[in-house]
C-alpha positions as CSV (number, residue, x, y, z in Angstrom):
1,X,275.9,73.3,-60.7
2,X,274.3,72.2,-63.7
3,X,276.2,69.1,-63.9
4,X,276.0,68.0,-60.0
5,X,272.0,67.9,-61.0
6,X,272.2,65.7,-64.1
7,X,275.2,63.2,-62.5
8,X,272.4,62.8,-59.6
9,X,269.7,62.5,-61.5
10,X,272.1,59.8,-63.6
11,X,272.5,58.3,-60.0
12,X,269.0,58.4,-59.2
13,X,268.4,56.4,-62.9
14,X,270.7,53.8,-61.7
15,X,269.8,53.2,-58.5
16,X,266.6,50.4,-58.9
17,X,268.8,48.8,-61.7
18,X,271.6,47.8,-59.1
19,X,269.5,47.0,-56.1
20,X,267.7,44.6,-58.4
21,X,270.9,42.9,-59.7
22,X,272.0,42.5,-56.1
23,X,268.8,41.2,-54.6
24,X,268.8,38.5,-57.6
25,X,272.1,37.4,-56.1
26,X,271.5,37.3,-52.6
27,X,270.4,33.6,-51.0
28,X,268.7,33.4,-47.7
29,X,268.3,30.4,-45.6
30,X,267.5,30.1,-41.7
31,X,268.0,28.3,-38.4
32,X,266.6,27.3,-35.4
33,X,269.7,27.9,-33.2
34,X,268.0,26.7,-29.8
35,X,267.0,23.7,-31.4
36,X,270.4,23.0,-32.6
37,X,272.0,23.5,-29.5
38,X,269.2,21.3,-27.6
39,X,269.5,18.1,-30.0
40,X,272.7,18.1,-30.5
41,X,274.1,15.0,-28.8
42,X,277.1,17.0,-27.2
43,X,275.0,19.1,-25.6
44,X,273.0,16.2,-24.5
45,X,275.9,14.5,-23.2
46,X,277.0,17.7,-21.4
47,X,274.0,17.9,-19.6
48,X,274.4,14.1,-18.0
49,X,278.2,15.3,-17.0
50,X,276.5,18.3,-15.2
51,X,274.0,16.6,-13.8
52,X,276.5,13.8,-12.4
53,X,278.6,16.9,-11.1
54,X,275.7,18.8,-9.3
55,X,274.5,15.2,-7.8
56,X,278.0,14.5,-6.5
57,X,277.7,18.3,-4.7
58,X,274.4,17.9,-3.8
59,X,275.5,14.3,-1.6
60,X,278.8,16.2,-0.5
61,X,277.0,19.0,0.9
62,X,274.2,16.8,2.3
63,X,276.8,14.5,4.2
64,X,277.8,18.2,5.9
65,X,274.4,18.8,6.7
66,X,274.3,15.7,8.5
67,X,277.0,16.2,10.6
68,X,275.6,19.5,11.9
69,X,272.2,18.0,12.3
70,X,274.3,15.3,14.3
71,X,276.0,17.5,16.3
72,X,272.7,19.6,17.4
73,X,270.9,16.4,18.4
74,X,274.1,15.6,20.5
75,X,273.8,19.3,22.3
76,X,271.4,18.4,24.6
77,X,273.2,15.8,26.3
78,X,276.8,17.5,26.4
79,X,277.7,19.2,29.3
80,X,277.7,22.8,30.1
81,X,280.8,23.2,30.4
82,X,281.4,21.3,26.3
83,X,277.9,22.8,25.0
84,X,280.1,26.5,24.2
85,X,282.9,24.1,22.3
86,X,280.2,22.6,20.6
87,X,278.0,25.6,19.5
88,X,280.9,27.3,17.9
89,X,281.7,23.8,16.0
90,X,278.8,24.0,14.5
91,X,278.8,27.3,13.7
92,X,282.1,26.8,12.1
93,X,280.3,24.1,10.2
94,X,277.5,26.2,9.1
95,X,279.9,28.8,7.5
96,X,281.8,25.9,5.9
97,X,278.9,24.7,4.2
98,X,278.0,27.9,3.3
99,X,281.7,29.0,1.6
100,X,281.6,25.2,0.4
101,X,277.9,25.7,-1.6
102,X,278.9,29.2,-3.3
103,X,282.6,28.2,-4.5
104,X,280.7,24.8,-5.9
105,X,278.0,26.4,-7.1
106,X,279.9,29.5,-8.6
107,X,282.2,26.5,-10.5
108,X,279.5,24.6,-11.6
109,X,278.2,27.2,-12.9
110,X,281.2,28.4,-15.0
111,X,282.0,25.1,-16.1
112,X,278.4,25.0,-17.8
113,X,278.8,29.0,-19.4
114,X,282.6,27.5,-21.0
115,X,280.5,24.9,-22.4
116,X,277.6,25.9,-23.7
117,X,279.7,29.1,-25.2
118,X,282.0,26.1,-26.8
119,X,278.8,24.1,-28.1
120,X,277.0,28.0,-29.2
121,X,280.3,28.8,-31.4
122,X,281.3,25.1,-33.1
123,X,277.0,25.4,-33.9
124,X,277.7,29.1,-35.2
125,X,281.2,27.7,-37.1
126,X,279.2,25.0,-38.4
127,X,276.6,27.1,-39.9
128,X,279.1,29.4,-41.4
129,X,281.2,26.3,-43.1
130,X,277.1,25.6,-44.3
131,X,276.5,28.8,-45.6
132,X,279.6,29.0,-47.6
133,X,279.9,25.6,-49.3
134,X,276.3,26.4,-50.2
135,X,276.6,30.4,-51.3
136,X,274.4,31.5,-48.6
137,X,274.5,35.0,-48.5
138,X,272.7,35.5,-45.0
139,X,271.8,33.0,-42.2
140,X,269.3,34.4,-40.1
141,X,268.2,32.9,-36.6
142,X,264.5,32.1,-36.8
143,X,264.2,34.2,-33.8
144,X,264.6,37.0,-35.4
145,X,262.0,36.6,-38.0
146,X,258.5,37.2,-38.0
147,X,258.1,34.4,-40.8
148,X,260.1,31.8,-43.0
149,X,259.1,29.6,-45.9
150,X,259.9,26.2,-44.3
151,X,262.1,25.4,-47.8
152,X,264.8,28.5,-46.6
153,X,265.0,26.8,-42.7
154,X,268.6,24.8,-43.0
155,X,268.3,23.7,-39.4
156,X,268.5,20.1,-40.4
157,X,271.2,19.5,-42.6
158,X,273.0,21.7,-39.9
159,X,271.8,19.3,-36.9
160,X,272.9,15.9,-38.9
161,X,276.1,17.5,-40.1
162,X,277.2,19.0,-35.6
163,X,276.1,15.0,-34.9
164,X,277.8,13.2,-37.3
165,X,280.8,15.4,-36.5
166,X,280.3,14.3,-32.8
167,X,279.8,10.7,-33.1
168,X,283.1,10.4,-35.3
169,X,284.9,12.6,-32.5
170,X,283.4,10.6,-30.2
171,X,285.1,7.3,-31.4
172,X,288.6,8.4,-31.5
């Protein structure tokens, strides 16, 4: 029993020595991860691809909007005996649109989540590649923090490095 004490008490001894030699070793740096992903010119050029795609649904759905406004106007100058066949046509019209603007809509918006998790991990691989070739022991997001000496913050190296890498993918 006597023995258990003293090895702990050894322990005990040994304890501040080796936190100290590890906390010389560790290096700390940090990023600003939403501005990362929000200057990087991939995401930039994502966002004009999306915007072209929801513009092209947006005129789509409007010329079907159109044609039931069309039809309406036209309903009070049908005759009785048409003005059934033409209220079901536009109520076959109304449920088209409405199918027609949740599949788009549920695509759009999956094409956008592939992305931006494609743009979030090459930023996050990037970092890493960062963190090794400089012997970074932690990035941290500067979310996360509560304060960071502007000298540790990385997010520029990191920002030049994702758009350099994009304008030479970009050319090939």
């Amino acid at each position: 029993m006597k023995w258990v004490k003293l090895f702990v008490l050894g322990l005990m001894c040994l304890v501040p020595f080796a936190s100290r030699a590890v906390a010389q070793d560790l290096k700390i740096a940090y990023v600003d991860i939403a501005r990362l992903f929000d200057e990087y010119e991939k995401t930039k050029d994502y966002e004009k691809v999306l915007e072209e795609e929801n513009t092209k649904f947006q005129d789509e759905r409007n010329q079907k909007i159109d044609k039931i406004r069309d039809l309406q106007s036209k309903l009070g100058v049908v005759k009785e005996a048409d003005k059934a066949k033409t209220e079901e046509e536009i109520e076959a019209m109304k449920n088209e649109i409405l199918e027609f603007d949740r599949v788009k809509r549920t695509d759009l918006t999956k094409a956008r989540d592939e992305k931006v998790r494609e743009i979030l991990l090459e930023i996050e691989k990037t970092v890493s590649d960062h963190a090794k070739k400089e012997g970074l022991t932690f990035v941290l997001n500067d979310r996360t923090m509560i304060y960071g000496a502007e000298n540790l913050n990385i997010t520029e190296p990191i920002l030049s490095t994702l758009n350099d890498s994009y304008k030479k993918q970009s050319k090939k």
